[in-house]
N, C-alpha and C positions, 0 to 999 in steps of 0.2 A: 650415533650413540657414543658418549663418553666414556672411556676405558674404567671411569666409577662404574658405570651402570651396567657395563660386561659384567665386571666382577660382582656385582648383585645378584647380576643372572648367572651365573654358571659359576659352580662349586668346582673347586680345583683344591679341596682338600685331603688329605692323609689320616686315615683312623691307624694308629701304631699301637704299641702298647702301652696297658698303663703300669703307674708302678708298682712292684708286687711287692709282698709284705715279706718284712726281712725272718719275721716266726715260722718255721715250718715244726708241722706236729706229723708224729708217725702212728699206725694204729698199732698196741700191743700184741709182740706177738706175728707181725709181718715185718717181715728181714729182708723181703724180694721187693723189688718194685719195677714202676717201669711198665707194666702188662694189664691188662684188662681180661682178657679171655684164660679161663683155666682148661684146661683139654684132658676127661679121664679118657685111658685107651687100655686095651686088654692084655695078659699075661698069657706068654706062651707060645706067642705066634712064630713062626720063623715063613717070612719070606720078603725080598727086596722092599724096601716105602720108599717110594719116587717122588721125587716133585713134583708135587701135587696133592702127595697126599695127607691124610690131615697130619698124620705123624711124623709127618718129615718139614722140620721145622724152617726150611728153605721153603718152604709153600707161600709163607705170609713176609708181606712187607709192613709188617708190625712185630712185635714181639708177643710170644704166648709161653705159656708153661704147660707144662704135661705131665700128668701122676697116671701110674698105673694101678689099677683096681686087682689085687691081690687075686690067683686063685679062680680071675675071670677070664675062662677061656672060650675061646668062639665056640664048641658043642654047649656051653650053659646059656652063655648071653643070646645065642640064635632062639633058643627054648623058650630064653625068657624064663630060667631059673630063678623063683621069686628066693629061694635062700642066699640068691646075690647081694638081696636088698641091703642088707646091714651095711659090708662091704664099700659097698655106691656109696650111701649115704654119709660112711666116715670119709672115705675119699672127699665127696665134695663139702662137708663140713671143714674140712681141713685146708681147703681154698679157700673157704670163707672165711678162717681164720688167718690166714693168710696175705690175705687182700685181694683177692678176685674178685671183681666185678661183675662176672657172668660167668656162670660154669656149662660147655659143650662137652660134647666127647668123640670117640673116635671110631663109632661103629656104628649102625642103624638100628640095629634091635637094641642097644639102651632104651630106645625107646618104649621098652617098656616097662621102665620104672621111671619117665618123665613125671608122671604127676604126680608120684609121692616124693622123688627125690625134690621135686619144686617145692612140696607143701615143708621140709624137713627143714631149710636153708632159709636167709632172710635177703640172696642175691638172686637175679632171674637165673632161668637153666633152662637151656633147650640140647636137649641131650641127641637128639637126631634130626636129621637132613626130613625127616618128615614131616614132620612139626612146621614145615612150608605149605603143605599141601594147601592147607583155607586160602593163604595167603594168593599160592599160584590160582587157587579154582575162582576166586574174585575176579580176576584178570582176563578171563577166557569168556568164551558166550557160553551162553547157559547149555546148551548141546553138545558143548566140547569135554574132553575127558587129559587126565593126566597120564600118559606113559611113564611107568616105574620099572626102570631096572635097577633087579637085586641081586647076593650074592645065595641068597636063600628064598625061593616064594614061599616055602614051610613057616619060614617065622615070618611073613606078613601076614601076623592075621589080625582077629579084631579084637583083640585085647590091645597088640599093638597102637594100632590106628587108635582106638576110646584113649590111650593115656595118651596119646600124641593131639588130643581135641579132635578127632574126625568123628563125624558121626553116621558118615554117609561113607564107607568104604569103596560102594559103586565108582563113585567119580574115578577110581584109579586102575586102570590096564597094569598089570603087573607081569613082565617077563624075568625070568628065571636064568641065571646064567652061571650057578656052581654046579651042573652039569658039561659047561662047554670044555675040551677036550687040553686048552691050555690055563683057561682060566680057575679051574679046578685046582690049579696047585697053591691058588691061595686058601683057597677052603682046605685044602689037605696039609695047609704046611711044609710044599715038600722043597723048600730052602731057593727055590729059584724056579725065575718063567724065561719063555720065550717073550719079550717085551712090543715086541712087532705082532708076532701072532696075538696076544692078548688084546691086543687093541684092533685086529681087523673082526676079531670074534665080538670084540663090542659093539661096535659100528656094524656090523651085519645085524645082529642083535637089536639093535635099535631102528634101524631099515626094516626090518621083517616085524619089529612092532608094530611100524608107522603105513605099511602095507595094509597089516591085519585089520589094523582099525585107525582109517581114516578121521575117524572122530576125536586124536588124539590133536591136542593142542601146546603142549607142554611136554617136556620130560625132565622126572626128575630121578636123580643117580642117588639111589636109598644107600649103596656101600661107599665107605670112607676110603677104600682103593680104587674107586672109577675116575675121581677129580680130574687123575692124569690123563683121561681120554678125553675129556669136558668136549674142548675146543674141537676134535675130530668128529667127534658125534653131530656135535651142530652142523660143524661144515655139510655132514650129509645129509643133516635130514630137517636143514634150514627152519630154525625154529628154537626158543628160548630152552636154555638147559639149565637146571637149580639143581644145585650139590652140596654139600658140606659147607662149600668152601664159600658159596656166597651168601652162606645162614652165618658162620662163623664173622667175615667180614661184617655183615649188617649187626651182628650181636655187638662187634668190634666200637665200630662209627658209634652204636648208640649210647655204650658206656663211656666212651674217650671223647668227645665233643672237645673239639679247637674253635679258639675265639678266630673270629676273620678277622685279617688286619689287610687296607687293600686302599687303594684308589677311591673318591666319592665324586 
């Protein structure tokens, strides 16, 4: 074969870039750029945010912003205090005016103001780590269930789940862990934990879920302080773990799309 007809047959080209246009326009009114993900989180809390967690802006290898929703503290947002609404809704109006891409937030009972706060905005919003659930129960066999660990099982209920799309609440084992002995000073605020002991109490916590009910397939971490356990949880109890942080990332990817440039 003649080194023409090599080169016929096998492509040995380069897609790079092409030229980009020397006009750049800005939308009024957005003075920030650079981010895709808006992140609301609540007022008032005092205790450590680790790496990991969604607040702690060392978590992502992209860049995010973060507005505090006035006024929202974890006894109203666990409740699902609908006098929140307004609040929410100016927060994430104000990313939108801003240039946000996608508005998340930093707690799991947001979730109950996901459908209105979606219907109020004209960017997606997946305000909690729940808002996975369809997503994960697609993926399992039909007799498998999702293990949920929360900071509250009081505020999983089914108002929650309806604004987060679930309709089938069943699918989800829910374990409860703002009773556990260290892990309680985040729900109480009380300015610092044991960081070792919180994390063996989540990993037992998550063992004695997957004991209880064999039929779990998944687990997924409903509080925006569990992130930082992600990786330990799995290790024990071998098997896919969805959190915040891999909603935020996929919210991420789907707003920020890079052209490939590569090898053909």
């Amino acid at each position: 074969m003649t080194i023409k007809a090599v080169n016929e047959e096998h492509e040995y080209g380069y897609l790079g870039k092409e030229k980009e246009s020397t006009i750049i326009t800005m939308k009024k009114g957005q003075y920030v750029a650079g981010y895709s993900v808006g992140i609301l989180y609540l007022d008032e809390c005092w205790y450590p945010i680790l790496p990991g967690n969604v607040a702690n802006l060392s978590t992502y290898d992209f860049p995010v912003r973060l507005k505090v929703v006035p006024n929202c503290n974890q006894e109203r947002i666990h409740a699902g205090d609908p006098t929140l609404l307004g609040d929410i809704i100016k927060a994430a109006k104000e990313f939108e005016a801003e240039g946000a891409r996608a508005i998340c937030a930093a707690c799991g009972f947001f979730g109950n103001f996901q459908e209105k706060v979606a219907a109020a905005v004209d960017i997606p919003v997946y305000l909690s780590s729940v808002v996975q659930v369809p997503w994960i129960k697609t993926g399992l066999k039909p007799n498998q269930k999702i293990g949920m660990l929360t900071a509250d099982a009081h505020g999983i209920t089914g108002n929650l789940f309806k604004s987060c799309g679930i309709d089938d609440p069943s699918i989800c084992v829910v374990k409860d862990l703002g009773r556990l002995p260290e892990f309680s000073a985040i729900i109480e605020s009380r300015g610092s934990f044991d960081n070792e002991k919180v994390k063996q109490e989540v990993i037992k916590a998550a063992i004695d879920m997957i004991n209880e009910n064999p039929d779990i397939g998944a687990i997924l971490l409903e509080c925006s302080d569990l992130p930082p356990y992600a990786a330990d949880i799995q290790r024990a109890v071998k098997m896919p773990v969805f959190d915040f942080i891999t909603m935020i990332r996929w919210v991420h990817y789907a707003t920020s799309q890079k052209p490939y440039y590569g090898f053909i």
